[in-house]
C-alpha positions as CSV (number, residue, x, y, z in Angstrom):
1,X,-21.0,6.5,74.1
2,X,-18.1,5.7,75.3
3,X,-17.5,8.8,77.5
4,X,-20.4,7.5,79.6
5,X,-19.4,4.6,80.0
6,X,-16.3,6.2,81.1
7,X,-18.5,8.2,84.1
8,X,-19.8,5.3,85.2
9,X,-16.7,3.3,85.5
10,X,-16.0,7.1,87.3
11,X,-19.2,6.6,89.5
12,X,-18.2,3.0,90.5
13,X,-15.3,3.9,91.7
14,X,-16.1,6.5,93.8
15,X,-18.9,4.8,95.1
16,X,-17.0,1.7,95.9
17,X,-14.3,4.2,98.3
18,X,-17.3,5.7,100.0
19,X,-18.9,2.0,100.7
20,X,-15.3,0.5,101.9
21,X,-15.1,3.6,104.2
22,X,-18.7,3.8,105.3
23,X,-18.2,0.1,106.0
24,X,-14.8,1.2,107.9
25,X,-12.9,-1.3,105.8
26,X,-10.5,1.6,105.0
27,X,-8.8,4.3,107.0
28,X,-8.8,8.0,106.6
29,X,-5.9,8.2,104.7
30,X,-6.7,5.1,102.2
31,X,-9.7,6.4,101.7
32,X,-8.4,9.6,100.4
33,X,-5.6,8.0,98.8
34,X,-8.7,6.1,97.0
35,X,-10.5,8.9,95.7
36,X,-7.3,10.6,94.1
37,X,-6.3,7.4,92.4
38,X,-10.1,7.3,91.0
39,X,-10.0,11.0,90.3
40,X,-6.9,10.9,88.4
41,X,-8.2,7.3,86.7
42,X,-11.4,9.5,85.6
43,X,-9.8,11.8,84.6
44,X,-7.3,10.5,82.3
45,X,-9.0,8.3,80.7
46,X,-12.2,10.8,80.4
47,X,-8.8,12.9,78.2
48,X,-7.7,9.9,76.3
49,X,-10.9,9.6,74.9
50,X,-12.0,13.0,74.6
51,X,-9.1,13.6,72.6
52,X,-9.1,10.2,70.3
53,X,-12.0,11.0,69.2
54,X,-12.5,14.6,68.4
55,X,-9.8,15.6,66.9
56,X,-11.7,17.2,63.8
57,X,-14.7,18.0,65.8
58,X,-15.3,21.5,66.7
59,X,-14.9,22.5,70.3
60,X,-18.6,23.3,70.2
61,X,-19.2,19.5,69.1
62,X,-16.9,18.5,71.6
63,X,-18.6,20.4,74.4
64,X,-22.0,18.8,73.8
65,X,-20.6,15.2,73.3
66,X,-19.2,15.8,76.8
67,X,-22.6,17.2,78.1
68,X,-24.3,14.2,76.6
69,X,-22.4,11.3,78.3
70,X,-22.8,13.1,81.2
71,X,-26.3,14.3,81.0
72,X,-26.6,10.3,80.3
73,X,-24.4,8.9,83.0
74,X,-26.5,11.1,85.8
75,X,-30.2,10.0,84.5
76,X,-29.1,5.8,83.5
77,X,-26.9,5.3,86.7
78,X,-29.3,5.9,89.0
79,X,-32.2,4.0,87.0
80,X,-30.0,0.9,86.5
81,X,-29.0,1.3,90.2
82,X,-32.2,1.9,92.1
83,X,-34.4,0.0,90.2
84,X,-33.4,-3.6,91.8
85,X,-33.5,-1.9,95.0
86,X,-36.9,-0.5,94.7
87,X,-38.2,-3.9,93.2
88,X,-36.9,-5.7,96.3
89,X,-38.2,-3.2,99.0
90,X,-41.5,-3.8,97.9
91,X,-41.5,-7.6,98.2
92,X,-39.9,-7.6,101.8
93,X,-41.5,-6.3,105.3
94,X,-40.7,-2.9,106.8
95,X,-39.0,-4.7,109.5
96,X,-36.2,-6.0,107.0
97,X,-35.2,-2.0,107.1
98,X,-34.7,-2.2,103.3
99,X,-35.6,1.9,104.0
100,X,-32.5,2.7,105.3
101,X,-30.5,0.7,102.9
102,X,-31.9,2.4,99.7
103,X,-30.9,5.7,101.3
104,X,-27.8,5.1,101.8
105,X,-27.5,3.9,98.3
106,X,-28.5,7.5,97.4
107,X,-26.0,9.3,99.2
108,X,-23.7,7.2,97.3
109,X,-24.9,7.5,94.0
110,X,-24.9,11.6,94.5
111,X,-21.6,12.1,95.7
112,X,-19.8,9.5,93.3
113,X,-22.2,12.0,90.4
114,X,-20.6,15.0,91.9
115,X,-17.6,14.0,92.0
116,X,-17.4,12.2,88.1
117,X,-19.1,15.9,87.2
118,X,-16.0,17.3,88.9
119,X,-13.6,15.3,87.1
120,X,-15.4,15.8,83.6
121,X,-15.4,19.7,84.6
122,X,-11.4,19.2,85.6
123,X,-11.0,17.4,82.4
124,X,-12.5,19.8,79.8
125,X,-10.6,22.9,82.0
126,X,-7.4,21.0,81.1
127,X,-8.4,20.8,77.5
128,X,-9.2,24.3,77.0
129,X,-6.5,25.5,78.7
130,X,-4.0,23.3,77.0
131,X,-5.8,24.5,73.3
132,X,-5.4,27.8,74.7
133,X,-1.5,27.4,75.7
134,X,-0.9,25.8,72.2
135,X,-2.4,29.2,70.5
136,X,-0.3,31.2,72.2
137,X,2.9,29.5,71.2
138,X,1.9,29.3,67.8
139,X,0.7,25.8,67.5
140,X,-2.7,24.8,65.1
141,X,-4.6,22.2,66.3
142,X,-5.3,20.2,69.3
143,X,-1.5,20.0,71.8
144,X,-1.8,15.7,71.6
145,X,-0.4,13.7,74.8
């Protein structure tokens, strides 16, 4: 699906600001500066291809191929994610404080997911309130960008 693949470019990004920040490789105001830009990248492209391809779908369709790619992107993420870190942890001594670094990880992973959940939200608000604008002027169909 290409939606998903659209959250996890979403939870990449937002990710990779936390890290550079965490890592203080970026100031306060680059860092927010960071999460609008991926926010707004989310976002719009979430739109472009929510709208490409569902044009004759109803918005009931729609709604659950949304779900889906999100429902997908929060369960595979984290899998594809974790999984390297866990295999490692195990081969390496508790003194290497691998612990600490899975964590952190974790923290990562669930606000970049909040946040691509907030952008899939802010997309899909913008849809049904531009279907909704278009009805009341008169317009069939889906307004087009």
């Amino acid at each position: 699906m290409v939606l998903a693949a659209i959250n996890a470019l979403g939870v990449a990004l937002f990710a990779g600001a936390y890290g550079a920040a965490a890592l203080r490789w970026l100031s306060q105001g680059a860092f927010l500066a960071s999460l609008v830009v991926a926010f707004g990248v989310t976002v719009a492209l979430w739109l472009r291809i929510e709208r490409r391809g569902s044009l004759t779908k109803s918005p009931l369709e729609r709604m659950g191929r949304a779900a889906a790619a999100l429902v997908l992107t929060v369960v595979l993420v984290p899998i594809t994610v974790l999984t390297p870190f866990f295999a490692v942890q195990s081969q390496l001594p508790p003194e290497a404080g691998a612990d600490h670094l899975i964590g952190r990880i974790m923290v990562l992973l669930v606000a970049a997911l909040a946040l691509v959940a907030l952008a899939n939200l802010s997309g899909g608000t913008f849809l049904v309130l531009s279907a909704l604008g278009a009805r009341l002027r008169g317009r069939s169909g889906p307004p087009t960008l």
